[in-house]
C-alpha positions in Angstrom: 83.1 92.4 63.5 85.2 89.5 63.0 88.0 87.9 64.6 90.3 89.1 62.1 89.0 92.6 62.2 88.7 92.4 66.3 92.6 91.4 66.3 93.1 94.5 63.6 91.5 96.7 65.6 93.8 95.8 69.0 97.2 96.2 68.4 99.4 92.9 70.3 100.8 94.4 73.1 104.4 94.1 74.4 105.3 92.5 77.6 105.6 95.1 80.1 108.4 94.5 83.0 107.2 93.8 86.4 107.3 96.7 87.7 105.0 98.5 85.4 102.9 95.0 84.9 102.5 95.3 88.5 102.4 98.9 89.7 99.3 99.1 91.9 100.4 95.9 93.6 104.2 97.9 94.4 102.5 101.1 95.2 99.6 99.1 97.5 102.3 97.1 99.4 104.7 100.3 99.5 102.1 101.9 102.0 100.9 98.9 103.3 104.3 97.8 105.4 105.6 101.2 107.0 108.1 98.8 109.2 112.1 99.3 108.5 113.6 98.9 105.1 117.3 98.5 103.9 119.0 100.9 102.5 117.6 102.1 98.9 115.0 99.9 99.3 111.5 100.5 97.8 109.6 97.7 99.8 110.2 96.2 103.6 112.0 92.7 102.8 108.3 91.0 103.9 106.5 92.9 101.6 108.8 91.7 98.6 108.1 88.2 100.0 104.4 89.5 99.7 104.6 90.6 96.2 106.8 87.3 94.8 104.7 84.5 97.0 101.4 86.5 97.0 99.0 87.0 100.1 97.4 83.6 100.3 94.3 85.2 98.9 94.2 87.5 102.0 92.8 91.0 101.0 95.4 93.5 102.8 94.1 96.7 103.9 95.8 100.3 103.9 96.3 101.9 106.9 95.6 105.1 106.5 94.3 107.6 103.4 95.2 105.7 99.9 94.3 108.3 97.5 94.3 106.7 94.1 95.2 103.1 95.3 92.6 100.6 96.8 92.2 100.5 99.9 91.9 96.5 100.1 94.1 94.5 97.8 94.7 90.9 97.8 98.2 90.7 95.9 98.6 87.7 93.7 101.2 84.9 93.8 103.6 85.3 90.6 106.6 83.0 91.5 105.3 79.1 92.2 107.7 77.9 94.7 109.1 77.2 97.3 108.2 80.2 100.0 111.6 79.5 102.6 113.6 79.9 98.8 112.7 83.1 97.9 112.7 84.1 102.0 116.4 83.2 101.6 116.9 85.3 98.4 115.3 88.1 99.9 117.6 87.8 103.2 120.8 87.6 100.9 119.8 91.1 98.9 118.9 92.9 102.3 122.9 91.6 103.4 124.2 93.3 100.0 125.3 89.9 99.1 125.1 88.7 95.3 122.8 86.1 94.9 122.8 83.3 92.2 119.9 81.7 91.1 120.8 78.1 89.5 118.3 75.4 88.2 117.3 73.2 84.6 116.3 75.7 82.4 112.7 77.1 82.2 112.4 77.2 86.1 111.4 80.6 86.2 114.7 81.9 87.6 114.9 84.7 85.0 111.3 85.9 86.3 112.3 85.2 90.2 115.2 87.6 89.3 112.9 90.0 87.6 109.8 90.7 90.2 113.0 90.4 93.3 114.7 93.8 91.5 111.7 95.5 90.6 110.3 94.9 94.5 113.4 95.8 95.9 114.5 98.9 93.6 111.6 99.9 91.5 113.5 98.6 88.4 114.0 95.1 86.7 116.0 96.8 83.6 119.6 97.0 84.8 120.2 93.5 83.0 123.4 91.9 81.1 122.2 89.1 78.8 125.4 86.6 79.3 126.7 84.9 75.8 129.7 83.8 74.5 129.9 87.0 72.8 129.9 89.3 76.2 132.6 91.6 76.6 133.7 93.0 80.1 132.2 96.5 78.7 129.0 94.6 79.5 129.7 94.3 83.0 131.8 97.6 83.9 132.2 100.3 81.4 132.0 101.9 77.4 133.1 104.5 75.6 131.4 106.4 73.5 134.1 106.9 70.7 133.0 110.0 68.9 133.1 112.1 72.4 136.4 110.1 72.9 137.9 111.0 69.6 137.1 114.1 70.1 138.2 115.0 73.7 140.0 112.0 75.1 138.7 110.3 78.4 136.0 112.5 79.9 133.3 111.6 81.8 130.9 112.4 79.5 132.7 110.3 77.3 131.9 107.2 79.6 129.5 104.5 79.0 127.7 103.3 82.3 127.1 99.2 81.5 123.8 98.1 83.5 126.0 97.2 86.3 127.8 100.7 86.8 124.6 102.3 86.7 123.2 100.2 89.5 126.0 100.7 91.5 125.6 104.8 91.2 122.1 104.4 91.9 121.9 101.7 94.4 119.8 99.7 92.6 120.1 95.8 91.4 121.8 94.7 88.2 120.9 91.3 87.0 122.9 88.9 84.9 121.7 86.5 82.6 123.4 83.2 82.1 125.9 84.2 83.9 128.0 80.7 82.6 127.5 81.5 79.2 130.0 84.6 79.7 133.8 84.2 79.2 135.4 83.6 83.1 137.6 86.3 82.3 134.1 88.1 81.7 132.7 86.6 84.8 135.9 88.0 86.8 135.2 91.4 86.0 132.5 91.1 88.7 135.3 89.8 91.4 136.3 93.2 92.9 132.9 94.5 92.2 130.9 92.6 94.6 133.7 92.3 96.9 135.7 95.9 96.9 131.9 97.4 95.9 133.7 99.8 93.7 135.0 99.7 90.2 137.8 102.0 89.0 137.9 103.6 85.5 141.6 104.0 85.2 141.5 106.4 81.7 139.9 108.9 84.3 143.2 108.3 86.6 143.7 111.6 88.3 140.5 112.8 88.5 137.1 112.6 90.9 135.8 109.9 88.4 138.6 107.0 88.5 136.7 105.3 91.2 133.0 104.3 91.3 131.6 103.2 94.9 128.4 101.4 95.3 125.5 103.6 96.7 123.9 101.5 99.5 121.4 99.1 98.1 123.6 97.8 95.1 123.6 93.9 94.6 123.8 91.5 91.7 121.7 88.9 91.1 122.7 85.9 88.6 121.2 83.1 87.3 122.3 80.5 85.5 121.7 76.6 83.7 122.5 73.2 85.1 122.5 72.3 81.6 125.2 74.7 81.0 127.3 73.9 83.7 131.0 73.7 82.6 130.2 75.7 79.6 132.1 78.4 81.1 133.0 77.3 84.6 132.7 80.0 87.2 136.2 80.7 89.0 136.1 80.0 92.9 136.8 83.2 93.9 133.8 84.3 91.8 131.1 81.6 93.4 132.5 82.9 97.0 131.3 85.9 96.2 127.5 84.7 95.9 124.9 82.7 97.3 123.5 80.3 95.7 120.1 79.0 95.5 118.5 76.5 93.2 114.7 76.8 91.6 113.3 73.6 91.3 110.4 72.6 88.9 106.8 73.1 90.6 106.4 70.1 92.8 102.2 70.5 92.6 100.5 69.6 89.2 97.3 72.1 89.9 99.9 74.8 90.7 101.8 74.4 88.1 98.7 73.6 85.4 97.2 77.0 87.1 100.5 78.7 85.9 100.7 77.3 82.3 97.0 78.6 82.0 98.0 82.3 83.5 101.0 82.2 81.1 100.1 81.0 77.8 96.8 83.4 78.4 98.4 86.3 78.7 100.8 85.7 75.6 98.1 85.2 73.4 95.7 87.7 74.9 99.1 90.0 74.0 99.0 88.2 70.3 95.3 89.9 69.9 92.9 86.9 70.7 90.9 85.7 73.5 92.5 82.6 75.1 90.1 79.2 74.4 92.4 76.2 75.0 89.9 73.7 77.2 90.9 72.8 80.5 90.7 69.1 80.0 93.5 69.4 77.0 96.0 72.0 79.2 95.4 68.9 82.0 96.7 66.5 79.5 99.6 68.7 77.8 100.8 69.6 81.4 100.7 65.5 82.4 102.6 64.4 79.7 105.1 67.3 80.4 105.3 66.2 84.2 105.6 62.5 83.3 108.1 63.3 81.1 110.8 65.3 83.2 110.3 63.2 86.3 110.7 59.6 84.1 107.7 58.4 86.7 103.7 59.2 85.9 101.4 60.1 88.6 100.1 56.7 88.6 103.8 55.1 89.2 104.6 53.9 85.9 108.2 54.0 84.8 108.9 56.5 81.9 112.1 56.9 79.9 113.4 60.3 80.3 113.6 62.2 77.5 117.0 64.3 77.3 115.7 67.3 76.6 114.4 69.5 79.7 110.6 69.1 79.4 110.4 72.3 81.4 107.4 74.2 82.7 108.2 77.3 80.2 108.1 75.1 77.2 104.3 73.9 78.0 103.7 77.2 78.3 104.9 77.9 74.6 102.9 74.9 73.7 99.9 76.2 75.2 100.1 79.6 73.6 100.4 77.4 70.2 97.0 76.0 70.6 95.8 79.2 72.3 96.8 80.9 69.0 95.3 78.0 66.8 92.0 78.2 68.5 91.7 81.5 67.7 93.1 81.7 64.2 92.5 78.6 62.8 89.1 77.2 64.7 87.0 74.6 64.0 89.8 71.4 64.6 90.3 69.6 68.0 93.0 70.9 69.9 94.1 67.8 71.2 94.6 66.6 67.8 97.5 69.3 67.8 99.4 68.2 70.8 101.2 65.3 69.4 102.8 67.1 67.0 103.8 70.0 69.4 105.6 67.4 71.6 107.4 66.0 69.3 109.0 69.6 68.3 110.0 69.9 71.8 111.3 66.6 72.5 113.4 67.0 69.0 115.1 69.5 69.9 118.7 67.6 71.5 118.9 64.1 70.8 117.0 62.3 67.7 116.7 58.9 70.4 113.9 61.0 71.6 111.5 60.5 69.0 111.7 57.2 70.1 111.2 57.5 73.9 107.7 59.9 72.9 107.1 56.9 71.3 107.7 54.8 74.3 105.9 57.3 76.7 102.7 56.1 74.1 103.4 53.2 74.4 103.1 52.8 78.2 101.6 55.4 80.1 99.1 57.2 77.0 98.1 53.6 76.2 97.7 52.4 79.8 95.3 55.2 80.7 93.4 54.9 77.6 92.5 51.1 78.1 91.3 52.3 81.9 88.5 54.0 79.9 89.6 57.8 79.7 88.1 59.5 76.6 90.8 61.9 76.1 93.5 59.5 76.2 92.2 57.3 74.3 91.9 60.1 71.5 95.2 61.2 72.3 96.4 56.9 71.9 94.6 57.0 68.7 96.9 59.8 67.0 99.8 57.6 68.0 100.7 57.6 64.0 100.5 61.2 64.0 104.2 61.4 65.7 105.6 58.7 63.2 
């Protein structure tokens, strides 16, 4: 059978949420800590830390009868940072407090948010994706207009946003790009994490005007340096939160480990095996560290680019030669990476081109006269980003 066929024959597969990507790990740590939980809450606060940080390769063990489930597990690390950050977060949701996640883009703060609600709640969906076209239905309520139309305001009639419904259910609603929204959008949140009710005043007279938070109910936001001032949150609105920022992955293994788990999974997900060489990830996720920090490893001044030369976009460079080696083998990957860069270094100001062009200049040409084959290969496609 061949690779085409093979790839036929396996349909891609969607990304699953975190809680059904990692269901035995919830389950396992669900009977692993028996200790006291908060209110509506699926795991102890230490196990979520457990399940975001991983068990430092320590395999936990049940204690008692585990029927289906293992009864050792070691429970992997899915968030790379730092461990006293997401302590904090997790000590903010236990308080019912809202927390808001802030950082450059590509930081992971969207997947921090995702595996912290599907540890604490069981559920990562209850999510508003913030834009410049969100209404306040997004954060509060609908209507369905047909059932309106035809009965006036009912209950039935009612459209629970993600929000409403995790305030019925005690659950967390997330908010994506929480800057991008209108303030007057953003506000609608105000009395909601700070009354923990919302009232529905079309229902005025009845049981269903007012909507109080089941125990467990908390928001977590997150939201771009880059967009900062985009949409400026009101004071009253940041009170209401705690903030926390996610930095870029301080360690180069760590973070070259992640890229790898990453892009493997997205093109194991596209139908092919994933064959990029270590050595070339190595050099992408150099280059990319180099880059955002305007310093190499070896001490070299690099001009920034102004782009965010993020962690998330080497991953979407790796899947690129993941899905090249597997589609369209035969050619040397690294031959692929200049022209990659230069599509993500493009993207904000054209003075960019130039500074890739500097980075070759200095750092790609520096190593490659200290005798490294792969960067010299990499100096000798210089023209390619011309």
């Amino acid at each position: 059978m061949t690779l085409t066929d093979t790839a036929a024959a396996v349909p891609a597969r969607r990304p699953l949420p975190a809680e059904e990507r990692h269901a035995t790990e919830l389950a396992f740590l669900a009977a692993h800590d028996e200790g006291p939980r908060p209110p509506g809450w699926r795991l102890t606060p230490r196990s979520v830390i457990t399940f975001v940080c991983g068990s430092d390769g320590e395999s936990l063990k049940l204690p008692g009868p585990h029927g289906t489930l293992p009864g050792r597990l070691v429970i992997a690390p899915k968030f790379v940072g730092e461990r006293a950050m997401v302590e904090r977060c997790v000590v903010t949701l236990a308080g019912e407090r809202g927390l808001l996640l802030v950082g450059e883009p590509g930081t992971a703060k969207s997947m921090l948010s995702e595996l912290l609600a599907a540890a604490v709640c069981g559920t990562s969906s209850l999510t508003v994706q913030g834009t410049a076209g969100t209404t306040e239905d997004a954060l509060r309520y609908g209507w369905n207009y047909a059932l309106l139309l035809a009965q006036g305001p009912s209950p039935e009639a009612l459209v629970d946003s993600p929000v409403l419904s995790a305030m019925r259910a005690g659950q967390v609603a997330r908010v994506e790009e929480i800057t991008r929204c209108l303030p007057e959008v953003q506000d609608a949140l105000v009395s909601i994490l700070s009354d923990r009710r919302t009232s529905v005043p079309e229902l005025s007279g009845t049981d269903h005007a007012h909507v109080a938070a089941a125990p467990g109910f908390t928001v977590i936001a997150t939201a771009n340096l880059r967009d900062r001032g985009v949409s400026e949150m009101s004071a009253a609105l940041k009170r209401r939160f705690n903030f926390e920022s996610v930095h870029a992955i301080p360690d180069a293994d760590a973070e070259t480990a992640l890229v790898r788990r990453q892009a493997g999974a997205a093109v194991e997900r596209a139908g092919a095996a994933y064959a990029v060489d270590d050595a070339v990830l190595d050099v992408l996720v150099t280059v990319f560290r180099d880059l955002r920090a305007g310093r190499s490893a070896e001490g070299w001044t690099v001009e920034r680019p102004g782009t965010v030369m993020s962690t998330a976009e080497a991953v979407q460079v790796a899947v690129s030669l993941g899905v090249a080696a597997a589609y369209l083998p035969g050619g040397d990957l690294l031959d692929l990476v200049p022209g990659h860069l230069l599509g993500v270094v493009r993207k904000d100001d054209p003075a960019d081109h130039a500074r890739l062009l500097g980075y070759w200049d200095g750092p790609v040409r520096r190593r490659a006269e200290d005798g490294s084959a792969l960067w010299r290969r990499l100096w000798d496609l210089r023209e390619t980003l011309r």
